[in-house]
N, C-alpha and C positions, 0 to 999 in steps of 0.2 A: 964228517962234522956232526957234534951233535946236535939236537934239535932240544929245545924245550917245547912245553906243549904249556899253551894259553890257561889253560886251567889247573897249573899246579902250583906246591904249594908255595914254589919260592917266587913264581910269578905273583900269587896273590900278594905275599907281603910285601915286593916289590911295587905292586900297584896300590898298597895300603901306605907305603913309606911315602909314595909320592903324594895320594891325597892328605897326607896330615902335614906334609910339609909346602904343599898349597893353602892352606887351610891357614897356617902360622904366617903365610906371606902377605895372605886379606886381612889376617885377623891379629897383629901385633902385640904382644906381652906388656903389660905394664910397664917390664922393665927396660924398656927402651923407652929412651929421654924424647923421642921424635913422638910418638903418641900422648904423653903429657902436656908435649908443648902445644900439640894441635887440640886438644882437648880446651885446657887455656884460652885459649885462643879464639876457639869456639862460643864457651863459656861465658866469656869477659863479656863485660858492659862498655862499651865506647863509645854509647851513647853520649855530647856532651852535656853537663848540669850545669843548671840553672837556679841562681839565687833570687829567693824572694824575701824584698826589705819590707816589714811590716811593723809600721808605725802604731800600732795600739798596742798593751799587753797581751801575750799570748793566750794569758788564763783569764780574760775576757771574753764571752761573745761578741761577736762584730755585731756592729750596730746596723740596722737594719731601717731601709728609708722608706717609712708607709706616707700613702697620699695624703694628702690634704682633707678633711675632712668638711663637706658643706656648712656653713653658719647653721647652728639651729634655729637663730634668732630670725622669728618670721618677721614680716612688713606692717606697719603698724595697720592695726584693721580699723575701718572707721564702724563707728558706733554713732547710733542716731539719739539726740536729744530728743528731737520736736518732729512730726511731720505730718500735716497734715492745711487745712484750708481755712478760710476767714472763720471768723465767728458768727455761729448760727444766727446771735440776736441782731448783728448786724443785719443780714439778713432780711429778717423778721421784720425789725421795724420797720425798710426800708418799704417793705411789699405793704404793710398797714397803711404806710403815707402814702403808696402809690396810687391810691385812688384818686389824689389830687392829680390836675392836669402839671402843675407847677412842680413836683417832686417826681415825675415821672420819670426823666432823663437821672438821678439816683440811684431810682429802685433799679433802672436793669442795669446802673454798671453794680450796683450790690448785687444783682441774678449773678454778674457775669467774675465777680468775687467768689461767690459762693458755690461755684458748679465748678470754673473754670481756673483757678487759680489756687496754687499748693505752695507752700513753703516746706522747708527741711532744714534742717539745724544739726549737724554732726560734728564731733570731735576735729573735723577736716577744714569742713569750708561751710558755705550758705548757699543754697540753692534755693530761684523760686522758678517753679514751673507753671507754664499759663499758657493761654489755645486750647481752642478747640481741639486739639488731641495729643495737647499736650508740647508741640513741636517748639513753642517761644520756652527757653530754658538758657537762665543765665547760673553761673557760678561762679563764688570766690572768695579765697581764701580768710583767712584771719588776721594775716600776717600784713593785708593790706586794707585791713579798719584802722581809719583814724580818729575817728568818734564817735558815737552810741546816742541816740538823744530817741524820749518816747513824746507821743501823746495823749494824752486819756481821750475815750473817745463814752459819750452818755455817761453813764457816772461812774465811771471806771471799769466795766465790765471786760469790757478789750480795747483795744489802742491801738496807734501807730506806732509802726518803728523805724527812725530814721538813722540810714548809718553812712556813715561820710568818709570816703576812701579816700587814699593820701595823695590822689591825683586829683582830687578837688571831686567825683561825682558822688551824688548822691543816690539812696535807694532809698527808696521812700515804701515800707510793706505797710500796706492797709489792714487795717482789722482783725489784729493778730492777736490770737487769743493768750494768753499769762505774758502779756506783752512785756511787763518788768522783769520775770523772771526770765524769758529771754534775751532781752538788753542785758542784764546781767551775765548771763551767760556769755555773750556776744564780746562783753568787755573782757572776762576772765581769762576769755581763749585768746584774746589778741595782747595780753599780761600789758591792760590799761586800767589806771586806779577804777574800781569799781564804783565811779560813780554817778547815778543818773540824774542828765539833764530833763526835764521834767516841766511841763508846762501846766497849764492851769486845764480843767478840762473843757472841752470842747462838744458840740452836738455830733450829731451821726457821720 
């Protein structure tokens, strides 16, 4: 029997036929219909889709929802007309007469006018401040004058001013210096006809 021998050359082609016909078994030809289809197959999207309905024109930008922006409009700031304490001459005179025993009980409630007691008049309200350090402090609005009335107080230098809330009390400011032009003021803010009740003048 003959032998072939492992290294010749019809063994080699022999083992060359068979690697190239392995090679086309892993490696399939276009022209078979089964690697198209798995290719396909492969390939394809089967993902499913999804419609999206949109209500504005497409050739629009979407509209776009910014916050809220804070009011620029600040709180009305109060501003002060008037502020400050009785009138000097009041005062003055009171301590001239105080020399008598009889005027005595005047001059110190005038000291205690003119050290101890402040008024304030702003856009807001009425403030009168009094104490010894200040701690008796009343205020109030505009909106709750019901009537304005002054006094002339020596020959008109300064005066009372009395104002009459619509709950019946009254404030009675002693010795208030431009005492008309605050009345007036007093009526303007609380939108009452501007105008002063007015007495005849009186002493200190």
């Amino acid at each position: 029997m003959a032998s072939t021998s492992l290294l010749s050359p019809a063994a080699i082609a022999t083992a060359a036929g068979a690697t190239s016909i392995t090679h086309l078994s892993l490696h399939p030809s276009s022209k078979f219909p089964v690697r198209n289809f798995l290719f396909k197959s492969i390939s394809g999207n089967n993902r499913p889709s999804s419609r999206l309905h949109v209500s504005s024109p497409t050739d629009q930008p979407a509209a776009t929802t910014t916050p809220a922006q804070p009011s620029s409009k600040s709180p009305k700031e109060e501003t002060i007309f008037f502020d400050g304490g009785a009138h000097y001459g009041d005062l003055l005179a009171n301590l001239l007469l105080g020399f008598t025993l009889l005027w005595l009980p005047l001059t110190l409630a005038a000291v205690s006018r003119g050290f101890f007691l402040r008024y304030r008049f702003t856009n807001l309200r009425v403030t009168v401040i009094s104490g010894l350090t200040g701690q008796d402090r009343s205020d109030f609005s505009y909106k709750v004058i019901k009537d304005v009335q002054v006094v002339p107080r020596f020959i008109g230098e300064w005066g009372d001013v009395i104002i009459t809330l619509k709950d019946g009390t009254k404030v009675d400011l002693r010795s208030v210096p431009r005492f008309r032009e605050i009345a007036k003021y007093c009526l303007a803010m609380a939108e009452k006809p501007v105008v002063l009740k007015e007495t005849g003048p009186k002493g200190f």
